[in-house]
C-alpha positions as a Markdown table, in Angstrom:
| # | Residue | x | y | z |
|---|---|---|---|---|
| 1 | Unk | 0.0 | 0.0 | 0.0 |
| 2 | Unk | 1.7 | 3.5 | -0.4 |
| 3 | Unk | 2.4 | 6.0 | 1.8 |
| 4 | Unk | -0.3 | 8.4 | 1.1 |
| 5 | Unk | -2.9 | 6.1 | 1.9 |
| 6 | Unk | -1.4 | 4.4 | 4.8 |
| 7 | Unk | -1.5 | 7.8 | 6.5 |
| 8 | Unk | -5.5 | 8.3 | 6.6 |
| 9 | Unk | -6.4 | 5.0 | 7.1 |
| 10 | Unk | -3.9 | 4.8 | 10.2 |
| 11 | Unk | -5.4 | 8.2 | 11.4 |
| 12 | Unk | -9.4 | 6.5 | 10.9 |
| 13 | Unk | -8.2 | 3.6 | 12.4 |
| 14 | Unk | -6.9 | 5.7 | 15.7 |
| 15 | Unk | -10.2 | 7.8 | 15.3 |
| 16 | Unk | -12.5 | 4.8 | 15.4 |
| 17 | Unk | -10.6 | 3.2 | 18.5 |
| 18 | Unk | -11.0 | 6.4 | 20.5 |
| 19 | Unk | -14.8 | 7.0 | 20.0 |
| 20 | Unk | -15.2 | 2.6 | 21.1 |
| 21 | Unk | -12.7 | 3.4 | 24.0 |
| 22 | Unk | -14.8 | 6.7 | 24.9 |
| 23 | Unk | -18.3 | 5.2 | 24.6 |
| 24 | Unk | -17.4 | 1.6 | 26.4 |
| 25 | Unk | -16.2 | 4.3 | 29.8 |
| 26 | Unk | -19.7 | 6.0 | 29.5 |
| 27 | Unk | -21.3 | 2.6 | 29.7 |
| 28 | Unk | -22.7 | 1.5 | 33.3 |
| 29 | Unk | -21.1 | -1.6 | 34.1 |
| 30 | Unk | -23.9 | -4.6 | 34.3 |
| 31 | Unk | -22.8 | -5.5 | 37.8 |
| 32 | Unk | -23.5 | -1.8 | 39.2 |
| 33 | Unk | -26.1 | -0.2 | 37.1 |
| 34 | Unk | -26.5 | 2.4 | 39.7 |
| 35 | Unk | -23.8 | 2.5 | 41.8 |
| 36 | Unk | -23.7 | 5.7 | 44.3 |
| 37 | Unk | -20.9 | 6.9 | 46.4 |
| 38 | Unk | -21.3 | 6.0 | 49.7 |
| 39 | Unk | -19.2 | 9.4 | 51.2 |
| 40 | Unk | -21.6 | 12.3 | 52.0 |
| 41 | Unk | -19.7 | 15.9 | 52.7 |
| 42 | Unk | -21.7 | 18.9 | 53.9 |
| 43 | Unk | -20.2 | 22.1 | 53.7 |
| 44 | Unk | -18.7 | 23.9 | 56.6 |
| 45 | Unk | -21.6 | 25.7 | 59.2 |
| 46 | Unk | -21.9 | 27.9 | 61.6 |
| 47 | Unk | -22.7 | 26.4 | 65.3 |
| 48 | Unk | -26.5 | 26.4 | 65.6 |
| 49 | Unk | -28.2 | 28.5 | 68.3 |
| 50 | Unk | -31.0 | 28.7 | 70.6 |
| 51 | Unk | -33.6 | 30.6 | 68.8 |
| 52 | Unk | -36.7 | 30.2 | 71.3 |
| 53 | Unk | -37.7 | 27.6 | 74.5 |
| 54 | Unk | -40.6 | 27.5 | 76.1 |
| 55 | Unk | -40.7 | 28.8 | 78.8 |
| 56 | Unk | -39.3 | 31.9 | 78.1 |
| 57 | Unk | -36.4 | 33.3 | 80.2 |
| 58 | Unk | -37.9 | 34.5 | 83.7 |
| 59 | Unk | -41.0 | 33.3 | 82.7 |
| 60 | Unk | -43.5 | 32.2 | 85.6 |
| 61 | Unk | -45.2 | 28.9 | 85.1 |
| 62 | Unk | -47.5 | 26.8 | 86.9 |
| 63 | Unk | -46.4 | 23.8 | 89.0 |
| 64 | Unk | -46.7 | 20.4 | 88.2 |
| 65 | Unk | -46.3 | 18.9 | 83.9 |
| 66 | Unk | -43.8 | 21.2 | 82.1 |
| 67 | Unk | -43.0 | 20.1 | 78.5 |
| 68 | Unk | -39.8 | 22.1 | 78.0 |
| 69 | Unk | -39.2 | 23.0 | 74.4 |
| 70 | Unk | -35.7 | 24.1 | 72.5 |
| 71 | Unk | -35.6 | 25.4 | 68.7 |
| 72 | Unk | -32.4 | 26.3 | 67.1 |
| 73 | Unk | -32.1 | 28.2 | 64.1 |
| 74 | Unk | -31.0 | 24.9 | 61.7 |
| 75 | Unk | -32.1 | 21.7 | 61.4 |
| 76 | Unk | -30.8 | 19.4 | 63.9 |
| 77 | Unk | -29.1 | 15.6 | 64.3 |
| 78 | Unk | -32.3 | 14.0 | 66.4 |
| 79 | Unk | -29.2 | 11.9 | 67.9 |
| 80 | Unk | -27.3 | 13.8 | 69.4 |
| 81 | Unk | -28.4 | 16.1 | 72.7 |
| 82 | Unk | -26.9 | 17.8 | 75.9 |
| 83 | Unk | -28.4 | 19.4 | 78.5 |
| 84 | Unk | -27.9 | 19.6 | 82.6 |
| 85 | Unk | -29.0 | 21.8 | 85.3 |
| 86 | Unk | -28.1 | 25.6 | 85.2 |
| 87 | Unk | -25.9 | 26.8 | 87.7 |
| 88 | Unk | -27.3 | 28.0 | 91.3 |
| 89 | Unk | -31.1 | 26.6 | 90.9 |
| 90 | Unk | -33.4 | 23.6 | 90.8 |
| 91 | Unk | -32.1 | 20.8 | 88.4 |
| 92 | Unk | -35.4 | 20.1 | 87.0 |
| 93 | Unk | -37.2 | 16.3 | 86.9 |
| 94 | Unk | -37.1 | 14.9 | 83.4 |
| 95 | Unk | -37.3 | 12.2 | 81.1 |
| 96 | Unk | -34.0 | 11.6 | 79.7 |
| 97 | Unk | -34.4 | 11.9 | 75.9 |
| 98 | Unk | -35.6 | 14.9 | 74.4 |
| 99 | Unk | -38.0 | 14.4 | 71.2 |
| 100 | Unk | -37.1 | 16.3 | 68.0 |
| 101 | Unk | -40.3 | 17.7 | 65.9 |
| 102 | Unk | -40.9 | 17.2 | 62.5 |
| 103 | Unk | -39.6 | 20.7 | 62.0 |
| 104 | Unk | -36.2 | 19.2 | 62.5 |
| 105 | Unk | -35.2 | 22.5 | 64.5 |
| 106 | Unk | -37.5 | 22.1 | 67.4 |
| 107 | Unk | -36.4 | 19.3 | 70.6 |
| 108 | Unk | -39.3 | 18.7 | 73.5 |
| 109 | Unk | -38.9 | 17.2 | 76.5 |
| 110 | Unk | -41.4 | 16.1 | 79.2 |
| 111 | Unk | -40.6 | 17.4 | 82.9 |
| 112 | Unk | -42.2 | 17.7 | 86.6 |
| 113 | Unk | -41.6 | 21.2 | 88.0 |
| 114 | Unk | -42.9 | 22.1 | 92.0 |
| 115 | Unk | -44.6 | 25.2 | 93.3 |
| 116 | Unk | -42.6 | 28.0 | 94.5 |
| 117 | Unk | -38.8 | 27.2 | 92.9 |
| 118 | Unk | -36.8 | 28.5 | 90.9 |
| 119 | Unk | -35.6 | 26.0 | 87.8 |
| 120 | Unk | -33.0 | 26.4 | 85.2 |
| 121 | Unk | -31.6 | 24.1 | 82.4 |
| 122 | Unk | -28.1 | 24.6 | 80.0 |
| 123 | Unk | -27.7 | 23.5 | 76.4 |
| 124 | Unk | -24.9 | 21.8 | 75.3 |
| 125 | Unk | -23.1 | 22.5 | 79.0 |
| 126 | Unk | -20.4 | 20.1 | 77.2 |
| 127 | Unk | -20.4 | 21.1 | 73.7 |
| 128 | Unk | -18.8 | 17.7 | 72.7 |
| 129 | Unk | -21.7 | 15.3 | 72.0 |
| 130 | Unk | -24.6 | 17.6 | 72.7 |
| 131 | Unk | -27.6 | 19.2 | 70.2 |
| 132 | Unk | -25.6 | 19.9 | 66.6 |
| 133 | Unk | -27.0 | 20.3 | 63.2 |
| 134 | Unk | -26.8 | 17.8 | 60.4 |
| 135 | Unk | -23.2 | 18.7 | 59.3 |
| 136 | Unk | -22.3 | 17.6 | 62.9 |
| 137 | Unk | -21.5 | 21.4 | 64.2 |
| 138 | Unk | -22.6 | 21.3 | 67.8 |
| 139 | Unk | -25.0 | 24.4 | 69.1 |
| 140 | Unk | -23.3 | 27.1 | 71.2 |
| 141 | Unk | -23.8 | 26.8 | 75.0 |
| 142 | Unk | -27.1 | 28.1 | 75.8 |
| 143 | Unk | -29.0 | 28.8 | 79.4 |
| 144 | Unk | -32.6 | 29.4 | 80.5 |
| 145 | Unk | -34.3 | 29.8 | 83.9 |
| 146 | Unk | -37.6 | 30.1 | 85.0 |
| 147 | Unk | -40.0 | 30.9 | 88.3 |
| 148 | Unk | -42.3 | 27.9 | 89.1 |
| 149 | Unk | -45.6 | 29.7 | 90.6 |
| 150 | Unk | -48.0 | 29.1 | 93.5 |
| 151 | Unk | -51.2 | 27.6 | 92.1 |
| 152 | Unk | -53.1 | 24.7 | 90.2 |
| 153 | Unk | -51.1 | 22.5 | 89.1 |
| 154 | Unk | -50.9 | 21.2 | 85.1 |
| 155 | Unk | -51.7 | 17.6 | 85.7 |
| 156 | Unk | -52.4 | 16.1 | 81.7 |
| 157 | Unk | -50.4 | 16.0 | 78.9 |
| 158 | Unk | -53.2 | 18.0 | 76.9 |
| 159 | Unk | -52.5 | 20.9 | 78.7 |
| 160 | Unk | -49.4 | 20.9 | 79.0 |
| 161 | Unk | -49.3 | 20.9 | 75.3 |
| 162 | Unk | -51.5 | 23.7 | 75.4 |
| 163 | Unk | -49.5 | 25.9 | 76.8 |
| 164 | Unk | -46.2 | 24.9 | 75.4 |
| 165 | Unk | -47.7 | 26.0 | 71.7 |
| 166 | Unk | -47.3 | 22.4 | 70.9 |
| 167 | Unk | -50.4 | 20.8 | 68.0 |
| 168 | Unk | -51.8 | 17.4 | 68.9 |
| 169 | Unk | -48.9 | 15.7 | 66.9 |
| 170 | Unk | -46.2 | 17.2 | 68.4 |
| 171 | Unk | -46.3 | 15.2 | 71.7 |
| 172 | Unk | -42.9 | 15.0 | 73.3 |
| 173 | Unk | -43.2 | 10.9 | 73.8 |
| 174 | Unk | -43.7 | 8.7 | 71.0 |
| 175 | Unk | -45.4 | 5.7 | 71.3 |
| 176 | Unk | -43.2 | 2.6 | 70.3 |
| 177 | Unk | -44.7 | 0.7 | 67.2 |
| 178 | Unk | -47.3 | -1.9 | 68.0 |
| 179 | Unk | -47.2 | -5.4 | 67.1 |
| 180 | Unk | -49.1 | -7.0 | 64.1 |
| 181 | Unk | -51.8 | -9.1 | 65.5 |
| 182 | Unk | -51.7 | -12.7 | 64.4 |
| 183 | Unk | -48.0 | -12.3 | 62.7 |
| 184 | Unk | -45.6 | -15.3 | 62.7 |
| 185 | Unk | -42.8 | -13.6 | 64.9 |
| 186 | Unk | -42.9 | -14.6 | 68.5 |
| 187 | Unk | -42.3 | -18.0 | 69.2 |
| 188 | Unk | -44.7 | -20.2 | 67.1 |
């Protein structure tokens, strides 16, 4: 063959071999059609803070069911949580896990409170493993206290509710899943 024409076909023969090289790497692989990195980065944040509680600071409440509520200003990891009893007052009577809302920003948490004291609570005393966003950023440090009344005590959950701003769905328990009736499970 001479020269001349040895030269193109060498050159469509390269051509032809890239474009099959180039469209076999675009191909999804038949083993893992859809396959999905498993790494997930978030982009740096700020620390979240403490954007309303219920009560209020210095607030006055009435004795007896207090459903404390916390909402930061970013949605929050529901797994992660810190809080302990403010310096110089009451340590207050809780349940030990606070519930996040479906808001994502918004933790409640069902407590007793007395007549006549004086109660406080602190977020994220130990910033290390307390309430942080989704990014993992923990909240800054937060405090709140509040003046427990003389008078009727709250003594349902409803009411308690009530006056925590809190809808019918946004008790702070949640009722563990119930069992199917007349499923296999269970030692047949």
């Amino acid at each position: 063959m001479p020269r001349r024409r040895l030269v193109p076909a060498v050159v469509l023969c390269a051509a032809v071999c890239a474009t099959s090289a180039h469209a076999q790497v675009q191909r999804p692989s038949a083993e893992a059609p859809n396959a999905v990195s498993p790494v997930l980065i978030l982009p740096p944040t700020l620390p979240p803070k403490l954007v309303s509680t219920y009560p209020t600071q210095d607030q006055s409440v009435a004795p007896g069911i207090l459903i404390l509520k916390a909402a930061f200003d970013q949605q929050m990891s529901p797994t992660v949580w810190n809080y302990a009893p403010a310096p110089g007052v009451e340590p207050m009577d809780c349940v030990k896990t606070p519930r996040l809302l479906s808001d994502q920003k918004t933790f409640v948490l069902i407590c007793r409170v007395l007549a006549g004291r004086v109660y406080g609570v602190t977020f994220n005393a130990e910033r290390s493993g307390g309430f942080a966003n989704l990014g993992e950023n923990p909240a800054e440090t937060a405090s709140l206290t509040f003046k427990v009344e003389d008078g009727a005590p709250v003594t349902t959950l409803r009411r308690a509710m009530e006056l925590a701003g809190l809808r019918s769905d946004q008790t702070p328990v949640q009722e563990p899943p119930r069992a199917s009736v007349g499923g296999t499970a269970g030692g047949r």
